[in-house]
C-alpha positions as CSV (number, residue, x, y, z in Angstrom):
1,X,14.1,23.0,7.7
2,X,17.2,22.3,9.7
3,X,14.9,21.0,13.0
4,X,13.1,18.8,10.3
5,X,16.2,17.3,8.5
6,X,17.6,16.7,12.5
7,X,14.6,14.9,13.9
8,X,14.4,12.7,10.9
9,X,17.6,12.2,11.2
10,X,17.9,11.2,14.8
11,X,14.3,9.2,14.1
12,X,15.0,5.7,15.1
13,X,11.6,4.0,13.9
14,X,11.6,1.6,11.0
15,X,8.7,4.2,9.5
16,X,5.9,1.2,9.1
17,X,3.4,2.8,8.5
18,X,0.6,2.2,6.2
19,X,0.9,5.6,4.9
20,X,4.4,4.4,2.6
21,X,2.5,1.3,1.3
22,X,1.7,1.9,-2.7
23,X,-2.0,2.9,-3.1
24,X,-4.0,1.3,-5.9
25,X,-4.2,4.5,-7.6
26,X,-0.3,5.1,-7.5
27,X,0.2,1.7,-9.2
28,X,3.0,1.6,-11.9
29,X,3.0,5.7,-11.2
30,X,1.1,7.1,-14.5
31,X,-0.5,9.5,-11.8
32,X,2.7,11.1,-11.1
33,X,4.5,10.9,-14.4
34,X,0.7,12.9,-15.4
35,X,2.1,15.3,-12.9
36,X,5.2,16.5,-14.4
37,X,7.4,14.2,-11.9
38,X,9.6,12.8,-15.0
39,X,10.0,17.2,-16.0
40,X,10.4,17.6,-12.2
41,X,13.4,15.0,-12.4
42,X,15.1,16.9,-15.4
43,X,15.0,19.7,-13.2
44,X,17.2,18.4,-10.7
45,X,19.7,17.1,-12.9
46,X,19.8,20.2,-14.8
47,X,20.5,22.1,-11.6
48,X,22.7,19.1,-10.2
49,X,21.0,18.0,-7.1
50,X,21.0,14.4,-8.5
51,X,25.1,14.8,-8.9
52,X,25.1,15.6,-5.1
53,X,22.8,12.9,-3.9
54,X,25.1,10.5,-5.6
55,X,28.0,11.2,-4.5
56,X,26.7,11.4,-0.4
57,X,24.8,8.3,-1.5
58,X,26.2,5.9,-4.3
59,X,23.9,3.4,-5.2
60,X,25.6,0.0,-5.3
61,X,24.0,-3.5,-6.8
62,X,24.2,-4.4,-3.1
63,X,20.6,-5.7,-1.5
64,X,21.5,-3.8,2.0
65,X,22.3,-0.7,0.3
66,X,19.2,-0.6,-1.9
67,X,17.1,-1.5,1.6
68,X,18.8,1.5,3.1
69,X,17.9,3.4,0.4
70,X,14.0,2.3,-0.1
71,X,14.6,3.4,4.1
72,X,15.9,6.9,3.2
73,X,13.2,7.7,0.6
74,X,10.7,6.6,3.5
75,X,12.6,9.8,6.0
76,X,13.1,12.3,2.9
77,X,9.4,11.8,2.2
78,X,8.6,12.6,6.2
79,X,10.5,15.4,5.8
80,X,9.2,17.1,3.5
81,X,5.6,16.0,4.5
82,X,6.6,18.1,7.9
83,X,7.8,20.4,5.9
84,X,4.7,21.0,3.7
85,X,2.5,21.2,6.5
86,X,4.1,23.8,8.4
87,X,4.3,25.8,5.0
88,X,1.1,25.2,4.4
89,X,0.0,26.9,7.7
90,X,1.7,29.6,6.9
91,X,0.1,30.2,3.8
92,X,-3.2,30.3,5.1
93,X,-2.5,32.5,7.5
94,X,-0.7,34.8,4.8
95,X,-3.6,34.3,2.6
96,X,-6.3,35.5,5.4
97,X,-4.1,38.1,6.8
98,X,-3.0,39.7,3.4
99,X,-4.7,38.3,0.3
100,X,-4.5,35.1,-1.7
101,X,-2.3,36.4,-4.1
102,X,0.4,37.9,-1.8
103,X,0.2,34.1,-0.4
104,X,0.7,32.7,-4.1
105,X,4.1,33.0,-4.3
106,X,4.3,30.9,-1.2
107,X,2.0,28.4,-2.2
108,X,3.4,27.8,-5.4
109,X,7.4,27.1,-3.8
110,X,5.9,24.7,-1.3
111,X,4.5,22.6,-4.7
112,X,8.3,22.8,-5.8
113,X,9.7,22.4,-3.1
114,X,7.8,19.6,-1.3
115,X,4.8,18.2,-2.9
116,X,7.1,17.3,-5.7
117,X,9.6,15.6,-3.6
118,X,6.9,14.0,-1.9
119,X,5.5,12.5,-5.0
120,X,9.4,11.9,-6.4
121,X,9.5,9.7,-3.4
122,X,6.5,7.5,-3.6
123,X,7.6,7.7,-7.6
124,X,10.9,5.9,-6.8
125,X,10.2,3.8,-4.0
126,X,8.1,0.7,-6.1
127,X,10.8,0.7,-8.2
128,X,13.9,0.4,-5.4
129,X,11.2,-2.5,-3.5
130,X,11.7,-4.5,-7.2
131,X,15.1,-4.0,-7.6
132,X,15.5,-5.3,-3.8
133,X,13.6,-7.8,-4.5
134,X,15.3,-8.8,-7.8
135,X,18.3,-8.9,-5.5
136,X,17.2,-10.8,-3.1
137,X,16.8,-13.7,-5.9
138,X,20.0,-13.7,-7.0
């Protein structure tokens, strides 16, 4: 996790891609909030990782601080894409080598721990790209 937090944060590229671009199906986010993601956001209050993030990152009415935020959400969600990936390889290869349920257990903290973010991510970032652009107006 430490190499994946490093190299994304080292990562110099604007991160473009197509791949952060809403999808139709993601549209006003009813797919997610299906999901559990407004539950999943509870969560991190109640076990105050939302008090940390704001304090290492106060969000401002300020357009350039809401663009480097819509940017961060776009590295946190690489992250944890890496992240989920590599997990997921491991969880095969738990799941061949010993069973599918001694992989389970694995399975089901890579959900928590990265799909979830994942989706928190693309959640969030329609919304910071409308308050940016509500800035931008004013």
């Amino acid at each position: 996790m430490f190499c994946v937090l490093a190299f994304t944060e080292t990562l110099k590229s604007q991160l473009t891609s197509s791949y952060y671009h809403q999808k139709e199906w993601e549209r006003s986010g009813k797919i997610y909030e299906r999901l559990g993601i407004n539950f999943f956001r509870k969560v991190l209050v109640w076990i105050g990782w939302e008090k940390l993030n704001k304090k290492a990152n106060p969000i401002e009415k300020n357009t350039n601080v809401l663009m480097n935020l819509h940017y961060q959400t776009k590295k946190s969600e690489l992250g944890h894409v890496i992240i989920l990936l590599i997990v997921l390889g491991f969880n095969v290869f738990v799941a061949l080598k010993f069973g599918a349920l001694k992989s389970l257990w694995l399975l089901v903290l890579n959900i928590l721990l990265n799909l979830y973010p994942i989706f928190l991510q693309r959640y969030n970032r329609p919304r910071i790209t409308r308050a940016i652009n509500l800035s931008k107006r004013r």
